[in-house]
C-alpha positions, 0 to 999 in steps of 0.5 A: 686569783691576783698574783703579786708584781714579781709573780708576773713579771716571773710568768712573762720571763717564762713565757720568753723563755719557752719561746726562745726554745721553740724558736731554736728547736721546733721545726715549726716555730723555727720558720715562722715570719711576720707574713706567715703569722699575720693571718694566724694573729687576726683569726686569734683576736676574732677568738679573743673577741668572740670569748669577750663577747660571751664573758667567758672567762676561762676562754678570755684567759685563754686567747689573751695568752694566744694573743700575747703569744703573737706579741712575743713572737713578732718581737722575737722575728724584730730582735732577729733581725736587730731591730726592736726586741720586746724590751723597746715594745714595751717602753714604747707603749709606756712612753706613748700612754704617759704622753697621751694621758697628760690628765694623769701624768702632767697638767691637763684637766679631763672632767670624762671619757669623752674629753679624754677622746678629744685630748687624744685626737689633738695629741695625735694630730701633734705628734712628731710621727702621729696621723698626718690627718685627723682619719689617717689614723684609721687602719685601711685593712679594718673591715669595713662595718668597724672602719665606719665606726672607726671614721665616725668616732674620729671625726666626732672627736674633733666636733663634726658629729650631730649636735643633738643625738636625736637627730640621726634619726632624720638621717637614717630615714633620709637614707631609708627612702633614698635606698627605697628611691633607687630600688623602685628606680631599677625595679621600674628600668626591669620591667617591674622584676622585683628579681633584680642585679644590684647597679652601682647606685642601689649599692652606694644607696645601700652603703649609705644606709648602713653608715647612717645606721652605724652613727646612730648605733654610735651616738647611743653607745652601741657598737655595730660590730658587737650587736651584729654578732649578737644577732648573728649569734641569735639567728644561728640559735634558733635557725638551729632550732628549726633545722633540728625539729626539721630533723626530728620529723624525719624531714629535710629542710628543703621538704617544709613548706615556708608556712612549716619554717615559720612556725618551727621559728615562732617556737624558736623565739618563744623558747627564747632562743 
């Protein structure tokens, strides 16, 4: 279904109606603040992603009408306290797009995406009250797989990034072994326990591990938050799986063997789930 400019302008305006109301007369709505709301609005964008994630259109529809709700709200508690209300949200990102995208509003050329990314690193660098470094940008609240991402992309844009992509790979062994170096290290230091407590540099080795794994995955367009949930959701699948033919044995889990576990597992994958 399209609905034509007036249509959605009139949804907005309804929207910022109903929201004015529950803000007078609901007791909830009433009390909210930007600190209150502030969890609420992250667990609502995870469910957007989660809804993006599996294409799910009807739920797409739904969380970006959660999320707009969040928009709205805070521009609400801005307008409050005669700050900014939603009118100076949206100039603001209509100035910052024209701005930024002076390959359509003004005389710069971009032949790609990727020049487009570089242009935007430059303008930022420019801006009065933009990044005063080319990673400060980077929000420090990210968790830390996408601020990988995030850091990397960033430093890409500005040329510091693998000049053949192939060659990341070199990297991740380098980091492997290194992992692999640190371990036998601490397992040696233990009496030749493999039962060991991560030290400071098994956990550092391990971080660069993951970085250099997280580059690779960038370099050939695959962003690690995306394929993570991806195997996450895999492996819930067919963990599921098992757990149910455990039950339908009259079995508990802990009651199968590893052997029994990994059969029930193998079927899992066959079954393609």
């Amino acid at each position: 279904m399209s609905h034509n400019r007036q249509e959605k302008i009139e949804a907005l305006g309804r929207v910022i109606d109903v929201l004015d109301e529950l803000r007078l007369k609901c007791p909830w709505d009433r009390v909210q603040t930007n600190q209150s709301l502030r969890p609420n609005t992250i667990e609502e964008v995870y469910e957007l992603c989660d809804a993006l994630l599996a294409e799910d259109n009807a739920n797409i529809k739904k969380e970006l009408g959660d999320v707009l709700l969040h928009v709205l709200f805070y521009s609400k508690i801005g307008e409050e306290k005669e700050e900014f209300d939603i009118a100076d949200v949206a100039n603001t990102l209509s100035e910052k797009l024209i701005y930024r995208h002076p390959h359509v509003f003004g005389d710069i050329h971009a032949d790609n995406a990727h020049q487009v990314e570089l242009n935007w690193e430059q303008i930022k660098l420019k801006e009065k009250d933009g990044n005063k470094t080319v990673l400060s940008g980077v929000p420090a609240s990210l968790p830390p797989l996408i601020k990988a991402y995030r850091v990397q992309e960033k430093a890409a844009n500005v040329g510091f990034d693998w000049e053949h992509p192939e060659d990341v790979w070199s990297k991740v062994k380098e980091e492997i072994s290194e992992f692999e170096a640190e371990m036998e290290r601490a397992r040696t230091e233990n009496g030749g326990s493999d039962k060991l407590s991560p030290t400071p540099e098994m956990l550092a080795e391990y971080g660069d591990l993951l970085f250099s794994l997280v580059n690779a995955g960038r370099l050939y367009g695959m962003h690690p938050d995306s394929a993570l949930e991806l195997t996450n959701k895999k492996f819930i699948s067919r963990f599921n799986y098992v757990e149910a033919e455990a039950k339908r044995q009259g079995r508990k889990l802990k009651e199968l063997t590893l052997e029994e576990m990994e059969q029930l597992w193998q079927e899992a994958k066959s079954d393609k789930k």
